[in-house]
C-alpha positions in Angstrom: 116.0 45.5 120.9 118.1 42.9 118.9 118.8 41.3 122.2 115.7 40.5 123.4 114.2 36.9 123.4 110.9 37.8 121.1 110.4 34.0 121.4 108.6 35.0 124.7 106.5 37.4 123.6 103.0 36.4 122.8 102.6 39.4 120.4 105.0 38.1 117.7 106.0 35.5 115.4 108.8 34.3 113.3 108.4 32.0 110.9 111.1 31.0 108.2 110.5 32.4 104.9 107.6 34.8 106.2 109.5 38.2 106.4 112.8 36.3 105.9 112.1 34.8 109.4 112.0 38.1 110.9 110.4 39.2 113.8 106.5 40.0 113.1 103.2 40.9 114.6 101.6 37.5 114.8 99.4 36.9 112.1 100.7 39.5 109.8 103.8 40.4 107.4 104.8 43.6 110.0 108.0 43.4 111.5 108.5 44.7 114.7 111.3 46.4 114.2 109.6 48.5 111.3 107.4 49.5 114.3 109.9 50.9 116.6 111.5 52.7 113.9 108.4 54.5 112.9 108.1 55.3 116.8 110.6 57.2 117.0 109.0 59.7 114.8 105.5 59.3 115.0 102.7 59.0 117.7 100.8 55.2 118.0 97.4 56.6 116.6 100.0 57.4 113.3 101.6 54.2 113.2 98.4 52.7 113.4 96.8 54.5 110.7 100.0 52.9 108.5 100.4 49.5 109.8 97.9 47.0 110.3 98.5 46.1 113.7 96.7 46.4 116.9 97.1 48.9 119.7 96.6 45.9 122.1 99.7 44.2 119.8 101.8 47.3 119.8 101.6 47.6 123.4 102.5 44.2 124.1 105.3 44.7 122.6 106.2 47.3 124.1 105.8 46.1 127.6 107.5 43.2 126.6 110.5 45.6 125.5 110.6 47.7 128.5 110.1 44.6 130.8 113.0 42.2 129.1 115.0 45.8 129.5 115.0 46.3 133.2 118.0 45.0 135.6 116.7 42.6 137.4 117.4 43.8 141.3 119.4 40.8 142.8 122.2 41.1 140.5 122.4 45.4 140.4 125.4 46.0 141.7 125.5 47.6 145.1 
């Protein structure tokens, strides 16, 4: 995830001293990272209930994540 250009993704902002210029759902304090942490132990409908983000903003970013994550096929190795 740390890897990824988030500047691309239409779901997030960073702005310096918001969140110490972290990564966060546009138009709120949440960083995105908190989200994919609580992921990994609890559904979306839970994470929604905590956080006040979207489900349309969580699964932006999650596309976005799983998209900027694929190989592109020209340069796979054969």
């Amino acid at each position: 995830m740390a890897n990824l250009d988030w500047s691309q993704c239409p779901a997030v902002e960073s702005i310096p001293g918001k969140v110490s210029g972290a990564w966060v759902f546009r138009g709120t304090r949440v960083p995105v990272a908190a989200i994919f942490e609580n992921l990994k132990t609890s559904s979306i409908d839970e994470v929604l209930e905590n956080f006040h983000v979207t489900r349309e903003q969580i699964k932006t970013v999650l596309e976005f994540a799983a998209k900027s994550a694929e190989t592109p096929r020209d340069t796979m190795p054969a």
